[in-house]
C-alpha positions, 0 to 999 in steps of 0.5 A: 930043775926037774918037772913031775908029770903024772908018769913019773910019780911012784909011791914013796917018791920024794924030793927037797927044798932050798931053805928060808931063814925067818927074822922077828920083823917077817914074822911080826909083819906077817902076823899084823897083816894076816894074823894079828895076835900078840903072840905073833906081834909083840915080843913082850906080850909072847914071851908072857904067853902060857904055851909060845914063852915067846914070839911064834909065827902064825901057822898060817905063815909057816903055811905060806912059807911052806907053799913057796919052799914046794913051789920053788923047789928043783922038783917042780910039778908040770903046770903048776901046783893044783890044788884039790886040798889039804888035810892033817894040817899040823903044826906040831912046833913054833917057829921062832925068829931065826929058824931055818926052815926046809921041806920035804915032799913025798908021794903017798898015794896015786890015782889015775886020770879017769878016761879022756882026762888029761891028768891024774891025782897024786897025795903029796906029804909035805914036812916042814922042818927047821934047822935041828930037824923038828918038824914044825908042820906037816900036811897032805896035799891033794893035786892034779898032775897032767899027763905028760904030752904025747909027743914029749917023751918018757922021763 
């Protein structure tokens, strides 16, 4: 596993996830909990749906999905993945049940830690893809990174 502290990132640095495989029943669980839908929940009602023509997870599971693949992924952020934001959340296509999905995570932008701060901040994309490459979200995430410790040295 590797550990990101501010002093490793660089523009254009980007790393990948492991995978998750979706079944109806995650998605339909997901759904009656958090975003209960018939075109999240009832396989009949979606496939009757205008845009889904079948069953979708909601966005809002893909989202989870995506913070567990960032969170898990070999390329770790040091302390942990903290939050300042998200924007251009996307999702430009649904994920169905059986869809693999993975991510791709890539630096965008750095800013320093301002003086006597013990972190910086670091513009993350994160794409969401299935098993054909489509991209099934996208957002920006904006994060602290810490410092590496002084007495742990360079990468």
């Amino acid at each position: 596993m590797t550990t990101l502290h501010f002093e490793d990132l660089a523009v254009g640095l980007t790393w990948h996830s492991a995978a998750v495989t979706l079944t109806e029943a995650d998605i339909i669980a997901f759904a009656q909990a958090f975003d209960p839908q018939p075109f999240h929940t009832d396989p009949v009602a979606a496939a009757a749906h205008r845009l889904f023509r079948g069953l979708a997870a909601s966005g809002w599971h893909t989202t989870a999905l995506t913070m567990r693949l960032f969170a898990t992924a070999e390329t770790r952020i040091a302390g942990g993945i903290i939050g300042n934001g998200i924007d251009e959340l996307r999702w430009p296509r649904p994920v169905r049940p059986g869809d693999t999905l993975s991510l791709t995570s890539e630096v965008v932008e750095i800013r320093p830690p301002e003086p006597g701060r013990s972190a910086g901040w670091a513009r993350i994309r994160n794409t969401t893809t299935n098993q054909n490459g489509e991209i099934v979200q996208t957002m920006i995430a904006t994060l602290s990174i810490p410092r590496r410790p002084p007495s742990q040295p360079g990468a």
